[in-house]
N, C-alpha and C positions, 0 to 999 in steps of 0.2 A: 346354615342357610346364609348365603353371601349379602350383607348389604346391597340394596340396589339403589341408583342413580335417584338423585330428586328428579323430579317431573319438569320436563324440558317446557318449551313454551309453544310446542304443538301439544300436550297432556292438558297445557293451560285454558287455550283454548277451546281442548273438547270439554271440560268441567263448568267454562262460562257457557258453551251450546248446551251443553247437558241442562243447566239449571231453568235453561230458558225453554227451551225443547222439548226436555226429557230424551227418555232412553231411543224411543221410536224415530225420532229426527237421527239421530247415530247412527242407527242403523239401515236408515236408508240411506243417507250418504255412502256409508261402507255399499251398499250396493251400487248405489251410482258408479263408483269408483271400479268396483269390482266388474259386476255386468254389463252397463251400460255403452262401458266404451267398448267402441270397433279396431279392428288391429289394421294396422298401418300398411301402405305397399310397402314393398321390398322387404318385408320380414323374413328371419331368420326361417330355412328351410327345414324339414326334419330331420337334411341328413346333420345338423346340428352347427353350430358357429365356427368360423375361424376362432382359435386360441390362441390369443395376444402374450399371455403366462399360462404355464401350466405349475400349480404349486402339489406338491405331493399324489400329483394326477391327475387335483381339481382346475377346469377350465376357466381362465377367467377371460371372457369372449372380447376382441377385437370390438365388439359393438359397445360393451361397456367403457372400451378403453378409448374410442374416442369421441361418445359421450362425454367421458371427463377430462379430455381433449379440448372439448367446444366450449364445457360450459366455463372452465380453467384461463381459457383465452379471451382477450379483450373482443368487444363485436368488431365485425369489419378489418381484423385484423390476417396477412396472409401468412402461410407456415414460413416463409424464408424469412420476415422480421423476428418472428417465435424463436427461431435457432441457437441465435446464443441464448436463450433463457434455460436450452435443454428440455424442453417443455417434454420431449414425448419420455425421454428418462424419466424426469419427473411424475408425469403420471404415472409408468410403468409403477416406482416405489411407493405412492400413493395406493396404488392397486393392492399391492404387495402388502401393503401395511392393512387396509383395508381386510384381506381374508384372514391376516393375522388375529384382525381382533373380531371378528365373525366368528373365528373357530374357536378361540378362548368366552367369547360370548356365549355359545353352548354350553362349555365345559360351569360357567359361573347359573344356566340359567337365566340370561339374561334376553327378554326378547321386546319385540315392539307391536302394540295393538294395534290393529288397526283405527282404531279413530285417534290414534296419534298420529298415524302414517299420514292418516287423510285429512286432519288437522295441518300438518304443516306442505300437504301438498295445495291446500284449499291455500292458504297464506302465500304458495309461490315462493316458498325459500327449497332450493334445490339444494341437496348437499353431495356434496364430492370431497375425495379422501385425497388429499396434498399430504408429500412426506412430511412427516411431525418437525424434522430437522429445517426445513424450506418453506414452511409454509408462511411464514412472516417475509421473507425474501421476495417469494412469488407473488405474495399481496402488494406490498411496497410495489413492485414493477406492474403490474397487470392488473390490479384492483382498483383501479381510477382512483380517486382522491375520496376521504370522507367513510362515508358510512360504506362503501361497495369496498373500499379499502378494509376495513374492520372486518367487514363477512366473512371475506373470502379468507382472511387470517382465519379462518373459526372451520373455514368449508363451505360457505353457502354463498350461493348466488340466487339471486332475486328475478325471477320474472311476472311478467303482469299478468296475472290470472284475472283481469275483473273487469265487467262490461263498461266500455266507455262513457256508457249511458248514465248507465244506474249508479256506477262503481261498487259493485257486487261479484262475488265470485262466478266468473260465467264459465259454464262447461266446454263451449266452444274456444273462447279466446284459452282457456290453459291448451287444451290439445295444440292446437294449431301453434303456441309458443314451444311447452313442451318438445314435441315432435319436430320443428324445425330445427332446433339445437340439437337432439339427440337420435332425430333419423330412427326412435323405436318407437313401436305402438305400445298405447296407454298401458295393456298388462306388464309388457318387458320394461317400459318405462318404471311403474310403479313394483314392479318386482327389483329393479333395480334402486331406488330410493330406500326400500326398504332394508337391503342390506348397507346403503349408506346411513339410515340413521341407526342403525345398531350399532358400525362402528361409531357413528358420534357418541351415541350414549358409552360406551366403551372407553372412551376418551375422556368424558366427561366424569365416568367413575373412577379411573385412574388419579385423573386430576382433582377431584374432592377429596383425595386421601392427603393433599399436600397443606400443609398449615405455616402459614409466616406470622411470627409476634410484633409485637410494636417495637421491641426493641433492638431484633432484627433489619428491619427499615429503618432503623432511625439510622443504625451503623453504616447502612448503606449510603445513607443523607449523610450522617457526618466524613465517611469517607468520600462524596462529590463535593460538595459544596465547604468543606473547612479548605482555608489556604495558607498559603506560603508565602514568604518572598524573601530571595538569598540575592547577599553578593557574590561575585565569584570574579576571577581570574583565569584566562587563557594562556598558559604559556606553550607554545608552537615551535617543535622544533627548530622551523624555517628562520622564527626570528634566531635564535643559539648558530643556526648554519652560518647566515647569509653576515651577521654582525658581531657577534660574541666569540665563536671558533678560530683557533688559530689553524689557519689551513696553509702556512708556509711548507713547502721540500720540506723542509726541516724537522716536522710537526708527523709531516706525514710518514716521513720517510722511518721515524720514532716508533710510532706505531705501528706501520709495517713487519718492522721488525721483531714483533711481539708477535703477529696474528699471521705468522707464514702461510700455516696448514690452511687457514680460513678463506686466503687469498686464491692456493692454490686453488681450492675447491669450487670457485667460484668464477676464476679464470678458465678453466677445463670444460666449465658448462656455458662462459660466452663469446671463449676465441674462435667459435668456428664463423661468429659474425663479423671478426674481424679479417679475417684471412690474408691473404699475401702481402696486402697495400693498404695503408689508410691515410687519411691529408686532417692534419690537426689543422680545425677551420676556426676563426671569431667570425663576428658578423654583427651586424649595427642595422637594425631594423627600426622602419617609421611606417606606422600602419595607418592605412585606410579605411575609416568606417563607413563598413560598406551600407549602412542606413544613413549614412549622411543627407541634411536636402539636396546639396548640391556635392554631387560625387564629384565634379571635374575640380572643381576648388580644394576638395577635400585632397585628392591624388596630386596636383600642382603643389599645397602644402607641404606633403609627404616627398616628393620630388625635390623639393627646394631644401629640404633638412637634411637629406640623404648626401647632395650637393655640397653643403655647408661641412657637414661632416667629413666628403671626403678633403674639400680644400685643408683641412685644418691637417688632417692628415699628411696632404701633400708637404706642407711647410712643416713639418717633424715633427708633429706632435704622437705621442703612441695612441695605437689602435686602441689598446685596451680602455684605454684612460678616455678617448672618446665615446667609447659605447656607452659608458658609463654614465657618461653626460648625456647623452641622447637616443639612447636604443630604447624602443618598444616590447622589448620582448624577455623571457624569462631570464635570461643570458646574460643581461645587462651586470648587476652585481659582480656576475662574474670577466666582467671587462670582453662581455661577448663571445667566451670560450664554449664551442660546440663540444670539443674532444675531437678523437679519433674516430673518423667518418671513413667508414668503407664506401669501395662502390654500391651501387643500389639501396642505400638507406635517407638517401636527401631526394625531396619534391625536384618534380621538374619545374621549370628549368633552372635552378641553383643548381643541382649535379651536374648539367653539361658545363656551366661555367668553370666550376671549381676542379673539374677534371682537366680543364686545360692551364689551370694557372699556375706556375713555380712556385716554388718555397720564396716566403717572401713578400708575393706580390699580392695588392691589394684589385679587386676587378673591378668593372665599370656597376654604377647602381643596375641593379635587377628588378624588374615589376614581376610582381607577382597577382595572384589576386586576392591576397591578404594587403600587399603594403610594399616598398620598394626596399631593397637591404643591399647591406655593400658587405660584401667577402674579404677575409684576406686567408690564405692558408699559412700557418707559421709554419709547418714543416712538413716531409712528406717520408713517412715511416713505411723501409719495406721489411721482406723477411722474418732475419731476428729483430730487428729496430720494432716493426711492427710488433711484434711478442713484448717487447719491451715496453712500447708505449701503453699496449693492450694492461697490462698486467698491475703501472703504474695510475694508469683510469681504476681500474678496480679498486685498486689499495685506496686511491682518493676516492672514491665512491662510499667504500664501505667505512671510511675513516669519517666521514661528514657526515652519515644516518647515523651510526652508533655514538658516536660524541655528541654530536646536537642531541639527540634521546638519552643520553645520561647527563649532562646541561639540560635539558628540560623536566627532568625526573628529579634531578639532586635542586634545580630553582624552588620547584614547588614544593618538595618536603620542605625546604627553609623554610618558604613563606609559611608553611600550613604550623608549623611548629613554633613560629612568633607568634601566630592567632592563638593558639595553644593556649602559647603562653602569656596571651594579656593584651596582644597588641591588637589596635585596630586592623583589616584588612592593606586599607590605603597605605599604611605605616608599614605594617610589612614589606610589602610590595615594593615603596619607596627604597627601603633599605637594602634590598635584595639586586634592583636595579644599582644601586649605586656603588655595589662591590663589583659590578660586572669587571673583569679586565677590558682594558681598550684593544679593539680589533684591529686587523693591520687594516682596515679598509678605512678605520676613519682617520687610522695614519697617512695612509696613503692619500686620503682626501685634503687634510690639512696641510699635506706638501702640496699639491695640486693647484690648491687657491693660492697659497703664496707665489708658487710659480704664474699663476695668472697673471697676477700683481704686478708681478715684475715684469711681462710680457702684455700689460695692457691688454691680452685676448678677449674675447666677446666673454661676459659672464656665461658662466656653466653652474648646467641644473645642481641643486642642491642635493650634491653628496648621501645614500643611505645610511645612517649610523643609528647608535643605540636611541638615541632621542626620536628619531622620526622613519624609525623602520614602520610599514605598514600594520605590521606585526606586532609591533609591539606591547608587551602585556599592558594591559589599562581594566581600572576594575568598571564592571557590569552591573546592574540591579533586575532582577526579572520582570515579570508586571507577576501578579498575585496568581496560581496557580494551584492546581489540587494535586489527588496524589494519583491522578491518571493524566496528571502534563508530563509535558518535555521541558524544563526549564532552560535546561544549557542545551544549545544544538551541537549537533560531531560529538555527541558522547557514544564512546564506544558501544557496539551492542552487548544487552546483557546487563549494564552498567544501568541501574534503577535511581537516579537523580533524584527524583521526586519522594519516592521511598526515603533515602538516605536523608534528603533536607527533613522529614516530617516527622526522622529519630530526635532528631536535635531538640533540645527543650524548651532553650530559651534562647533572646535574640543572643546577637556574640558570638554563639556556639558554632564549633565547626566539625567537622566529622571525624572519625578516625586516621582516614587516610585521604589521599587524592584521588582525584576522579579522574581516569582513564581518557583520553580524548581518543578520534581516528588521527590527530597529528601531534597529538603532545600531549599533557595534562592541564585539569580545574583545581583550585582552590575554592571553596564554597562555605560562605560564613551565613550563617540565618541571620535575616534582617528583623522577621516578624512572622509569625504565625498567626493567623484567626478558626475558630473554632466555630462550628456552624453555631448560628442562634437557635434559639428558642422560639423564637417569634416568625424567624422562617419555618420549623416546624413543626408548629401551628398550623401554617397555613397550606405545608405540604404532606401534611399526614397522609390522606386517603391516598394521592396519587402513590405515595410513595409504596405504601402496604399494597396497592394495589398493584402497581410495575413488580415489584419483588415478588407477587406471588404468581403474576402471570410467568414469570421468568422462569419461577422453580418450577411451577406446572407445564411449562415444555419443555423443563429439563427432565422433570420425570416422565413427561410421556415418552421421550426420546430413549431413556434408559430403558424401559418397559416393552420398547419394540423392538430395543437391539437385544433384548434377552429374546424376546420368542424370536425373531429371527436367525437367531446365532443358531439357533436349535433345527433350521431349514435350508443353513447356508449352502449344502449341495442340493437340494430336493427344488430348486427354483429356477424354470428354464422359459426363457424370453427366446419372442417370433422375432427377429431380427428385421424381417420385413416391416413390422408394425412397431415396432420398439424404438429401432434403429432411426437416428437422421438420416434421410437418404443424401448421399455424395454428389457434389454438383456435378451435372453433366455439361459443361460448357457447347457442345454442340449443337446441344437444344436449351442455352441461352440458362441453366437452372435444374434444378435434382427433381424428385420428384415429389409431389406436393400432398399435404395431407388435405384427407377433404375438406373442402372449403368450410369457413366460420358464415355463417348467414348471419343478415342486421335483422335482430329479434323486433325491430320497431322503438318506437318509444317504450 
């Protein structure tokens, strides 16, 4: 004989009327309930309901389904805001769940007496089957706040069964609530309740089979609340690109020469973007913030620089070396080089300029609605030249990702291997900076100033180099985290930070390897660990045993129903009319609408 369910708090209640009452008050209620009430208009015909599911044959009626339709739905609420909640799916699997455990309800023996029925109908807690998976979701969104929130997690909604007067249960105020939400008379009503509190109890014996320890919860508690805090290191390709790499001909052309196949393969899949013509462009951009208070000032600004820029130009100074000084844009480092621009791959109107300008020639400033830029095309590549140029972008393309990512991969093993070995973080890092080779760009910037020097020209912006690349590594501390943060952001996916800092033992320590970035790699040294107290759980025991076992009891009711339903997975066939969202009809303004939710009153 199967265990059965402890006695819910409609059993409760008939035991506290029983002792007061006795047996005869019981059973005149069950008759109240039973005969007294009148059946409702528009009830269900004999030639029998629309079937909203049919499950192994059994009906489950269109009237039930959006009964728990209405009572599922906030009051006053219309079906097109319900929509994305998926409400009528939702019920459908609610449903579905529902005859699931009705049927298994049999199979165990399990049923519900009437003066339990009519115990928790006399209290006005209506219950309704939400899928076991969504029923926290659905509460959260559609359970108002508080206590209606909590219910509806459980299945029950609340109406006011009780004279205004008296505040007693009155026969009339339940009907007339009742029946407004669920459009059935009092028998199909209370016929319906009754198969919703068997699947409760159902649910309820499932879930008293679950048991969580105290030391279970605590795990739970020490894994939220213990923390962390690591330093770590960024090293970003960009910075190895833009400052550290040697990208002379020379460099490239070295490599080149190694990775033929890899060039080819890679040219073949993006010369057809290049095709017969391309104009190798720089360009010198001064942007407009287009949330400036005052745009006109802001654009005269960006005007006046673009200006300045080109004079400096006109008097021989090179292009590249200007942008440098003053471009806005990603290009600048690179002394403003676009590459090789086919037609159709530049905004308008820069393409109509740059299609009409020579080899050579610098054009007039361009507004755009970013900022104003000044062009020059250094050359203009056709045919084979263009195959050429195409081929030599590639080779530079693929030579600056893979070096800067082995420069950013071989930096940070050094650093991680000096932590290793003893050193501070900072000291690593330090040291690892200071072996850098110097780039041609802060050579080229050192020539540059002295040239000023000697040309008395307007001071120019401060050169990027190893010391004040934006990039540049500089070490980090997190703020105190657990082992469900994100400590380092851009860690690659997959890549568990938090995990990996909470291996580490002791401060100092640093992990096996480095950590993965989306543009380069972490160095990651534990600063400090705390271990949840004692005295915090003290103070969080119950909730905590209590969160943890409500957690595993909808994880096992969820397991529980995907077994009996795996076992009906073809035998389950939905009215698409009643099921289904209906599809907007724009010509009548909206789809079509399920019946309406009435305001129950206070």
């Amino acid at each position: 004989m199967p265990r059965q369910p402890e006695p819910g708090p409609g059993a409760t209640f008939v035991n506290k009327v029983s002792s007061v009452l006795g047996a005869a008050a019981v059973i005149a209620i069950a008759i109240v309930f039973i005969v007294q009430f009148r059946p409702a208009t528009g009830a269900q015909t004999a030639s029998g309901p629309t079937c909203a599911l049919e499950i192994n044959g059994s009906c489950i009626s269109s009237q039930d389904f959006w009964a728990t339709y209405r009572f599922v739905a906030p009051r006053n609420t219309d079906a097109a805001r319900l929509k994305p909640f998926r409400l009528r799916e939702r019920t459908a699997d609610g449903l579905i769940e529902r005859w699931l455990l009705v049927q298994d309800a049999k199979r165990l023996g399990l049923t519900v007496s009437d003066e339990d029925l009519n115990a928790e109908l006399r209290s006005g807690r209506v219950h309704v089957s939400l899928p076991a998976d969504k029923a926290e979701e659905l509460a959260y969104y559609l359970g108002g706040e508080g206590l209606g929130r909590q219910l509806l997690a459980q299945g029950v909604r609340l109406v006011y069964v009780k004279n205004r007067q008296t505040k007693k249960f009155d026969l009339k105020q339940y009907e007339k609530e009742t029946r407004t939400v669920s459009q059935m008379s009092p028998t199909d009503f209370r016929e319906f309740q009754r198969k919703e509190l068997v699947a409760s109890r159902m649910r309820d014996l499932v879930k008293s089979r679950v048991r969580v320890s105290e030391s279970e919860a605590f795990d739970q508690f020490a894994y939220e609340r213990s923390t962390a805090t690591v330093d770590y290191v960024k090293l970003e390709r960009g910075f190895y690109a833009d400052v550290v790499l040697d990208r002379s001909d020379k460099s490239i052309d070295a490599w080149a020469e190694k990775h033929k196949e890899e060039i080819d393969k890679v040219w073949d899949a993006r010369k057809s973007q290049i095709g017969d013509e391309c104009r190798q462009l720089r360009s010198i951009t001064a942007r407009v913030d287009a949330e400036a208070s005052e745009p006109d000032a802001a654009k005269a600004k960006a005007k006046a620089t673009i200006a300045a820029a080109a004079e400096r130009i006109k008097k021989g100074e090179d292009f590249g070396d200007v942008a440098r000084d003053v471009s806005e844009d990603g290009a600048a480092l690179r002394g403003g080089e676009l590459g090789c621009m086919p037609k159709g791959k530049l905004p308008k109107p820069i393409e109509d300029i740059a299609v009409g300008l020579a080899a050579g020639k610098v054009s007039e400033p361009i507004e755009t609605d970013q900022g104003v830029v000044l062009l020059k095309v250094d050359a203009i590549a056709r045919g084979a030249d263009a195959e050429k140029v195409g081929r030599r972008e590639v080779a530079r393309d693929l030579y600056v990702a893979q070096e800067s990512e082995r420069l950013a991969a071989e930096g940070s093993k050094q650093i991680l291997a000096a932590v290793k070995g003893g050193k501070g973080l900072e000291d690593a890092l330090n040291a690892h900076l200071a072996g850098l080779p110097k780039a041609k760009i802060e050579e080229k910037a050192a020539e540059k100033k002295d040239a000023k020097k000697k040309k008395d020209a307007p001071a120019a912006r401060e050169a990027v180099t190893v010391d004040n690349h934006p990039k540049r590594p500089s070490i980090s501390t997190t703020l105190p985290f657990n082992l469900t943060g994100t400590p380092i952001q851009d860690i690659k996916a997959g890549t568990d930070a938090a995990r990996i800092a909470f291996e580490l033992a002791k401060p100092g320590d640093a992990p096996s390897d480095v950590l993965p970035l989306e543009a380069g790699y972490a160095v990651m040294q534990l600063k400090e660990k705390a271990a949840a107290s004692k005295e915090a759980w003290d103070k969080e025991r119950e909730r905590y045993v209590s969160s943890l076992r409500n957690t595993k009891q909808s994880e096992a009711l969820s397991g529980y129903l995907r077994q009996l339903r795996s076992k009906l997975a073809t035998e389950i066939k939905q009215n698409p009319a009643v099921v289904n969202e209906p599809k907007e009809d724009k010509s009548k303004g909206g789809g079509d609408e399920a019946p309406p939710i009435e305001d129950l009153g206070d």
